[in-house]
C-alpha positions in Angstrom: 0.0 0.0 0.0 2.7 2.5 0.9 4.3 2.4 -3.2 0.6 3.5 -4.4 0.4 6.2 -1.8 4.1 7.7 -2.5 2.6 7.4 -6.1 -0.5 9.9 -5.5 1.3 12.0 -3.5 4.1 12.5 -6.5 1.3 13.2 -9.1 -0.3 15.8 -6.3 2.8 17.5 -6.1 3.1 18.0 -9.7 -0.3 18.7 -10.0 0.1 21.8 -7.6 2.5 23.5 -9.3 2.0 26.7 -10.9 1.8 26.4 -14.5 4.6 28.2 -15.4 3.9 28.3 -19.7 1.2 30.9 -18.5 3.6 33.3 -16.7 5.9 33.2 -19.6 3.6 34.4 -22.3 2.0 37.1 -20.4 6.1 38.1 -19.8 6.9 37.4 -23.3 3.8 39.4 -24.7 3.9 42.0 -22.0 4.9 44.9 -24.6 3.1 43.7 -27.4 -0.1 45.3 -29.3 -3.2 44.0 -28.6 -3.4 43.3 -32.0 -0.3 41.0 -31.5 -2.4 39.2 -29.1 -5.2 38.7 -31.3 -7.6 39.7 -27.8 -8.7 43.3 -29.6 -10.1 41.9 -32.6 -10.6 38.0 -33.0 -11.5 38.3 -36.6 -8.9 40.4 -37.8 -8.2 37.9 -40.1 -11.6 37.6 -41.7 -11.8 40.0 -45.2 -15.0 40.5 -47.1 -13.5 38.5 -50.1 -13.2 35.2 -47.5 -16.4 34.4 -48.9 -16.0 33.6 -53.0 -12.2 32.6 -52.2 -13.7 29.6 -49.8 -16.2 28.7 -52.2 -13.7 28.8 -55.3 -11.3 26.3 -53.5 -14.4 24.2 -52.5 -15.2 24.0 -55.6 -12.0 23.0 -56.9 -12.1 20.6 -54.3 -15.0 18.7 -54.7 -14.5 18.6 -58.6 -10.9 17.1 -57.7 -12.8 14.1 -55.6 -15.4 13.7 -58.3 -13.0 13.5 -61.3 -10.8 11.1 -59.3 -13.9 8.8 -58.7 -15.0 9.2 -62.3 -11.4 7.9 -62.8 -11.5 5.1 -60.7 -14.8 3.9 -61.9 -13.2 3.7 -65.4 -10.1 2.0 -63.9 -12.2 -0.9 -61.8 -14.4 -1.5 -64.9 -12.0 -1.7 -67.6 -13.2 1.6 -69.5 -11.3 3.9 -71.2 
């Protein structure tokens, strides 16, 4: 019984630490711009022209995976 309890008492003590990954970022980003930070404006990344762009490469996409079924059909079944 005594290994198990040394065991729990080692995770604990790991556990209780303070996370120090936290501390170093807000150090690290201490001077930066909120827009650094992303915390200003989330969706500073989003543009009007997201839109048509997504859709485009969608598009492309899903004619890519139809084309290369197509294709395989043909393959499997000896057309050409």
């Amino acid at each position: 019984a005594a290994p198990a309890v040394r065991a729990r008492t080692q995770v604990r003590t790991l556990m209780d630490h303070p996370n120090a990954v936290n501390q170093g970022q807000r150090d690290f980003q201490k001077g930066a711009t909120p827009y650094l930070r992303g915390d200003a404006d989330p969706t500073y990344l989003r543009k009007s022209s997201d839109g048509p762009i997504t859709a485009a490469f969608m598009g492309a996409a899903i004619l890519g995976w139809v084309l290369l079924g197509v294709n395989h059909y043909r393959l499997w079944n000896d057309k050409k």
